[in-house]
C-alpha positions as CSV (number, residue, x, y, z in Angstrom):
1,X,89.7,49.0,66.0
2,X,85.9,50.0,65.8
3,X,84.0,52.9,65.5
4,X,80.0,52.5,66.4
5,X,77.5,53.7,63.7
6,X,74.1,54.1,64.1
7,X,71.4,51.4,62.1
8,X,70.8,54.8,60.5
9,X,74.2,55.4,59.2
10,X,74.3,51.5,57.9
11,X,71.3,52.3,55.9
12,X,71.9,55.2,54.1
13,X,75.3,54.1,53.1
14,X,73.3,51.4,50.8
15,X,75.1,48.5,52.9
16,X,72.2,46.8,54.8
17,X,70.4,46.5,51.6
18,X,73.8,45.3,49.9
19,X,74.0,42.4,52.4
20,X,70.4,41.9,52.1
21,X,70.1,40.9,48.7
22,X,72.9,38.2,49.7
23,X,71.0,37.1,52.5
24,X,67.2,37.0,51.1
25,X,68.8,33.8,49.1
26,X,68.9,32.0,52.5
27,X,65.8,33.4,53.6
28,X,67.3,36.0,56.1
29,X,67.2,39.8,56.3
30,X,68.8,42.0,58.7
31,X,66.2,44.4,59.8
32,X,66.4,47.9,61.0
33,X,63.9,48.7,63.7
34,X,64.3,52.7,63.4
35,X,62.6,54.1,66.5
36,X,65.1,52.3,68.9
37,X,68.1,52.3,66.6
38,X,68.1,48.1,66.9
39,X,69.5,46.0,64.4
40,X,68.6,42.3,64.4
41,X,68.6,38.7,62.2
42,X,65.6,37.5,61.0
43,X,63.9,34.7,59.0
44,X,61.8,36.5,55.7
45,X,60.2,35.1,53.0
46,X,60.8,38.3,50.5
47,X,63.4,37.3,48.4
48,X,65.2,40.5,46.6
49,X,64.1,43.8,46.2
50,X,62.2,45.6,43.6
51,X,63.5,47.8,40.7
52,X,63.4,51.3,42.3
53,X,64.6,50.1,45.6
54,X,67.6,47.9,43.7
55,X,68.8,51.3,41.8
56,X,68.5,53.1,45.1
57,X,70.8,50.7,46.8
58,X,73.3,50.9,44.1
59,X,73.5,54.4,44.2
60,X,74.1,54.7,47.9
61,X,76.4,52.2,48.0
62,X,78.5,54.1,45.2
63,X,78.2,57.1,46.9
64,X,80.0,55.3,50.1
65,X,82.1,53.8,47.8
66,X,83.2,57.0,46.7
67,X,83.0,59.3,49.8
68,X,85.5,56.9,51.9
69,X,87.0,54.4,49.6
70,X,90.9,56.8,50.1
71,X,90.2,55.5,53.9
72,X,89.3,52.3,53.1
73,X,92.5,51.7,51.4
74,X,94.3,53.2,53.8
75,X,93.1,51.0,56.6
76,X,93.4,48.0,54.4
77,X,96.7,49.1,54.1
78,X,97.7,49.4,57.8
């Protein structure tokens, strides 16, 4: 029922800044600590992300979108 990824993997699939924008309404991030892989809740104060980082995010998250969205349906399916 679940296969581990890496705080790595969540990133550059686009979805930890995905959730993010939802959660910076409610002044809470989930943060990425890269040198130990951890992924933890947190209060912030930055609500949204900048241009560049925004069109970044979209794009990755297409890309996921794309690369596994046959699977996706298939296990939705199931």
């Amino acid at each position: 029922m679940l296969e581990r990824k890496t705080g790595k993997e969540f990133r550059e699939s686009g979805l930890l800044w995905f959730i993010n924008t939802t959660l910076h309404m409610f002044g809470w991030a989930i943060v990425w600590e890269p040198d130990t892989d951890e992924i933890y809740a947190a209060r912030t104060k930055f609500r949204g992300f900048d241009d560049e980082n925004n069109t970044k995010g979209y794009i990755n998250v297409s890309k996921y979108l794309k690369e596994n969205i046959d699977e996706l349906l298939k296990e939705a399916s199931e």
